[in-house]
N, C-alpha and C positions, 0 to 999 in steps of 0.2 A: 399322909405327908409324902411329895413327892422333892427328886432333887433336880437341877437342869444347871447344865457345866454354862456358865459366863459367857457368851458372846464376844469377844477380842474385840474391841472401841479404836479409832484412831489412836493412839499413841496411849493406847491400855488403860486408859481413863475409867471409871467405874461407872458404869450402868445409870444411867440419872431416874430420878423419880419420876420423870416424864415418858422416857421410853420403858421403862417400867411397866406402867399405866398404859402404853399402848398395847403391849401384852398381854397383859392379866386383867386389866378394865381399870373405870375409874373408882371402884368400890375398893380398889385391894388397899392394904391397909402395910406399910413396907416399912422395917427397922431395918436397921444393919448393927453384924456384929461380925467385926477384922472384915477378911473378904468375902463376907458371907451377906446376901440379903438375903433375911427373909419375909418372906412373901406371905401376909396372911386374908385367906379369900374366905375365911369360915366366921369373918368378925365375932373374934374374942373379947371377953369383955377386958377390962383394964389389968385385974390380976391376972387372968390367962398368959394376956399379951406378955407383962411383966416377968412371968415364969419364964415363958420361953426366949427372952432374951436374953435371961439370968442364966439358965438351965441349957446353954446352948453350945455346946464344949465338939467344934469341929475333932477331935482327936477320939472320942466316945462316938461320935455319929458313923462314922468312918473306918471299917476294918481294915488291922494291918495286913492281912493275907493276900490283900487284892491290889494289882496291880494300878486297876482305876482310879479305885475309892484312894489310892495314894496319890494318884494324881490328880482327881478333885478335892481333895484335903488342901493341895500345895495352889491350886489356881483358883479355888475359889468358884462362885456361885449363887444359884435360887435355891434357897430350900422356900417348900411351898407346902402351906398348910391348909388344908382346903376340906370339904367337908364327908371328902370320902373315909371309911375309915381305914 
């Protein structure tokens, strides 16, 4: 699973499923959860998917020690699951 900080859009609009897909290809497979997409490229089957939509707690993904990880917590993003482990 890897992370990648949001792209700024005209007037900070959210990332469409389109320009998504020209990224990660036409296979990815894309929920969102708050301002978080994630990106799934390892096609999970339906409970997978499910868990990880459920189980997806940006405040647990994200250490408070780090200056970053607080400021992609706050802005938002790709999380990407893919088939590395």
């Amino acid at each position: 699973m890897s992370f990648s900080m949001r792209k700024s859009n005209e007037g900070g609009l959210p990332e469409t499923d389109e320009s998504l897909r020209q990224m990660f290809g036409e296979n990815a497979i894309i929920t969102r959860v708050g301002r978080f997409n994630l990106v799934h490229l390892d096609n999970p089957d339906e409970g997978e998917l499910e868990r990880r939509i459920r189980d997806f707690d940006p405040d647990e993904y994200f250490e408070d020690d780090c200056p970053l990880c607080r400021l992609m917590r706050e802005e938002g993003g790709n999380i990407v699951y893919d088939e590395f482990p």
